[in-house]
Phi, psi and omega in degrees: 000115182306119166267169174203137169328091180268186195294337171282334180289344180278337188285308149336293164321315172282335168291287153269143134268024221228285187282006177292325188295295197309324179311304163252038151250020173270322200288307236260348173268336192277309186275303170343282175323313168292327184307330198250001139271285263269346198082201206254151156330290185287069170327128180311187210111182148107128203282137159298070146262190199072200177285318167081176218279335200249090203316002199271298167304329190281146166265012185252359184284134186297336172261356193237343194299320182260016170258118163252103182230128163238156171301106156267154176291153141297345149280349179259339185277319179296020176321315208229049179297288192333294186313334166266343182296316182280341182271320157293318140332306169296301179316329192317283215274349172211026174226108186300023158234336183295324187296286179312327187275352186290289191243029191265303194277000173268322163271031170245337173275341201239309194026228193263028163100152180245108178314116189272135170227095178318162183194086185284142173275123202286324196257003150297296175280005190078031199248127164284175193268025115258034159252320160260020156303298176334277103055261178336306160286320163309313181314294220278346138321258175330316235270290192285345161291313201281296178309017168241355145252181186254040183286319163317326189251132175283326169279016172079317180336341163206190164303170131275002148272343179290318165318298194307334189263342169280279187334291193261039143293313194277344173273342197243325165264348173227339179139275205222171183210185184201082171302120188245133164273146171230152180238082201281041181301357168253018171270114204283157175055041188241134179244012174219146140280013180241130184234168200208123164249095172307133176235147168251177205309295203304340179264355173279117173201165185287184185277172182284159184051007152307122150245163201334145181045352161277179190264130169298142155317301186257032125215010169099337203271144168274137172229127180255142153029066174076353184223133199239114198253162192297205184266313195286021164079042174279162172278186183193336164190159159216188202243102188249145186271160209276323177256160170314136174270045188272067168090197171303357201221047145125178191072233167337258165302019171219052169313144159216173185314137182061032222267011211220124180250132154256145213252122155295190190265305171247140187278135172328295160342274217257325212095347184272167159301125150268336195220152181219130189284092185271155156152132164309094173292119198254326200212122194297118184114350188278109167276310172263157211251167198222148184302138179292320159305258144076313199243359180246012188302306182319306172303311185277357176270326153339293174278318114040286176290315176328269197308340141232049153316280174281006173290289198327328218256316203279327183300342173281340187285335183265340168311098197280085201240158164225148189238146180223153183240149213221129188289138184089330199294184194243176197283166174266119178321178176253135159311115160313036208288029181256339197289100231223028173273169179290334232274104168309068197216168177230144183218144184270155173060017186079351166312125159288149160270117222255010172103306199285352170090337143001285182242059183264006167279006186228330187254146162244149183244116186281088166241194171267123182081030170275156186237116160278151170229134166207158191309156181291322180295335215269168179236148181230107175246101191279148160241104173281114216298351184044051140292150352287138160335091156306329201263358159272320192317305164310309193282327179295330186273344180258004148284352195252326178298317175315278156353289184293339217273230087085323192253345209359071189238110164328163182265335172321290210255006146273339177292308190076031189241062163274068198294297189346215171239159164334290222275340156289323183294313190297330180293321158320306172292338171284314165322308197275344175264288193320335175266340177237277211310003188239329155323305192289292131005294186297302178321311207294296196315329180282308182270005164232323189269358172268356144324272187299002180269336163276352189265012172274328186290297180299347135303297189306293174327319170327281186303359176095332181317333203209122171266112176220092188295119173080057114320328185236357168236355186204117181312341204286305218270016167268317178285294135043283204277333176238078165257095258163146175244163167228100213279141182240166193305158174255197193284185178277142183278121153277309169227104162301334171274351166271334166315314196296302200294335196290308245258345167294293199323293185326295184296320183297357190239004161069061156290322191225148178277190188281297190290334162292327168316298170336281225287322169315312201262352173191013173071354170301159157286126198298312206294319166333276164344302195291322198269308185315287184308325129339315151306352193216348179274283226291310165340311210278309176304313168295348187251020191024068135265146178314164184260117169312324185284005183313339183232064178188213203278015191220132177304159170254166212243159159228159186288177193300289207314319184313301232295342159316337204257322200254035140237000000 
């Protein structure tokens, strides 16, 4: 902001000019300053009305006129949470594209599990970095024994890589899951106690008669759909119910007084998580997590009906029948079309048909080589269904676009159909990992697998197995001391060998390291990889075989003697 001389400043000058100058630069940093508090020149305003810039927002428009969408909590759009945890389930469980958007991202995210690899901060805890490297392989040794048994599930029923795969089954079909810690020490033949007792979504519910986003009586905290959170929406605890929530014949829907206990989140005591609350958070203020189908349920039972629709159509298209007419014979029965058994069938006088062969003298049945009779006066007007459909495949597949669109899962890797060229398939798949599996990977590990590695780690300091000096007294140097990353399987190779030449270029120019490749291309350990292999060179040297890597990331070595005998 430009200043100027006013008449004391000229006056000051002509006496001093030493202090005039100071005068006025006091004033012009004194006006700088206010100008850069004072706010904007323009004071804000002007009344909001109309329709506003964006047809999306206007009602007099004609594409827009039947759209009724209102504003809601995220807890209000999750109003018909059952309804949707059951519909998405069934989809699961009978519908081949519901089935594939389900279990394509848990076996490309989970695959045979993610492998905890400790990284103790060394110069936190006082450790040099080759002790705790050391360190570092024992845990991650012990670590991966103990998941790979069945000490993790309290219900002895799986891994604890097998866990990981259930957590995120039960977040992409009901929403959310609830991992209970237990301390299963009356379990014969367990060499760790600390165990996880998996709740799915459907058993978390408020105590009766609460209602939904209000504050419990008896402590004040609001509590939604079973969980109960601080004033900053945090959880604090939740509420399961004691019996199976099964259906009309009890649980869920024959509620009573007390049927439900409550668990906090964290123990008082120790500090661990008892429950640890899994679910994809979408919207600030969300307590409970909504099904990953939730927003395609509509669609897919649609192509569902579609498709068997046309199975229906093609398999009658394949029937082979011959009808002959015969003086005497009785009428062709009437369809049953109130009938909803799987059973393809027409039934005369209202009778069902009951499988047993019995009264097939009343039902005619659409098989192959069937010979029908019907009287000579009657007419038989076949219509044929023209199957197969050319115009399904194209319609299915831009509903299968949707589907990945909304799921974000390429339609290549929900299909498993990689017709394309090289340079389309590989971008799905680099897509589909940079947009999900490697996002996802971060999530599945921060909320669940680094749960369990520290409260696994905090046994062991218990029991004395690991000396980890203010582990158990000072928060700083306990993240310190657990500290882990969690590696997961690596991607699919289409062409290992054009891959292979990127992937030289990438280390030499040091884009990507020796170890990040290792972890990319099969989730290994690089250093690991370096000993072994060092191992197997010398081998190879000592029994004087040619060196297999001679044209590959390594020279070749011939043993001492040869190289003696050839000069």
């Amino acid at each position: 902001m430009h200043v100027r001389q006013n008449f004391f400043d000229r006056m000051v000058a002509a006496v001093s000019p030493e202090r005039g100058a100071r005068r006025f630069a006091a004033r012009a940093a004194l006006t700088a300053a206010t100008s850069m508090t004072a706010g904007l020149p323009i004071s804000p305003g002007g009344q909001v009305t109309g329709q506003g810039g964006y047809y999306g927002g206007q009602s007099d428009r004609r594409q827009t006129r039947g759209w009724a969408a209102k504003l809601r909590t995220p807890n209000q759009d999750a109003a018909k949470r059952d309804t949707l945890i059951a519909r998405s389930r069934h989809a699961a469980m009978n519908i081949p594209l519901g089935t594939a958007a389900v279990e394509r991202p848990i076996d490309f995210t989970v695959g045979s599990g993610l492998m905890a690899i400790p990284e103790i901060d060394g110069a936190a805890v006082g450790l040099s970095d080759e002790d705790a490297a050391a360190l570092n392989r024992q845990i991650a040794k012990d670590y991966d024994d103990y998941m790979s048994s069945t000490d993790p599930d309290a219900e002895r029923g799986t891994t604890g890589y097998g866990l990981q795969e259930i957590v995120m089954r039960g977040v992409l079909e009901s929403g959310d899951i609830v991992p209970l810690r237990c301390w299963a020490d009356d379990q014969l033949g367990r060499t760790h106690f600390t165990a996880w007792k998996l709740v799915e979504a459907d058993w978390i519910v408020s105590p009766l008669g609460h209602v939904e986003g209000k504050p419990l009586n008896s402590t004040g905290n609001v509590c939604t759909d079973g969980v109960e959170v601080d004033g900053y929406n945090a959880p604090v605890a939740v509420h399961v119910l004691k019996k199976a929530p099964d259906g009309a014949f009890g649980g869920r829907y024959a509620r009573t007084a007390g049927d439900t206990v409550r668990i906090p989140i964290w123990g008082e005591k120790s500090g661990l998580p008892s429950a640890v609350l899994i679910m994809s958070k979408r919207r600030g203020g969300q307590t409970r997590g909504i099904p990953v189908l939730a927003p395609v349920l509509e669609i897919l039972r649609q192509v569902s009906d579609l498709t068997d629709a046309e199975l229906f159509a093609a398999v009658m298209t394949a029937m082979l029948a011959i009808v002959y007419k015969s003086p005497g014979a009785g009428s062709m029965p009437e369809a049953d079309y109130g009938a909803e058994s799987e059973e393809a069938r027409m039934v005369s006088g209202g009778g069902a048909y009951t499988g047993d062969g019995s009264d097939r003298g009343g039902n005619i049945r659409m098989e192959a080589g069937s010979v029908l009779e019907i009287d000579s006066e009657s007419e038989v007007d076949v219509k044929s269904p023209g199957r197969p459909n050319p115009a399904f495949d194209p319609f299915f597949l831009g509903m299968v676009r949707q589907l990945s669109a909304a799921t974000k899962v390429p339609y290549e890797i929900l299909l498993l159909h990689f017709t394309a060229s090289y340079s389309a398939s590989r971008g799905a798949l680099e897509v589909f990992y940079l947009t999900y599996v490697m996002p996802k990977r971060e999530w599945l590990s921060s909320m669940w697998c680094q749960v369990g590695y520290s409260c696994w780690l905090h046994e062991q300091v218990v029991r004395g197995v690991y000396k980890m000096p203010g582990f158990l007294t000072n928060a700083t140097r306990r993240v310190a001391w657990s500290r882990a990353r969690h590696r997961g399987d690596g991607k699919i190779t289409l062409d290992p060998a054009r891959e292979a030449k990127a992937l030289e270029v990438y280390e030499a120019h040091a884009w990507s390291t020796g170890a990040q490749i290792t972890a990319g291309l099969n989730g290994g350990d690089y250093d690991s990889n370096v000993t072994v292999r060092a191992s197997e060179h010398k081998r190879f040297v000592d029994g004087g075989l040619p060196i297999p890597n001679a044209k590959g990331g390594g020279n070749e070595t011939a043993p001492s003697d040869q190289k003696e005998e050839q000069e």
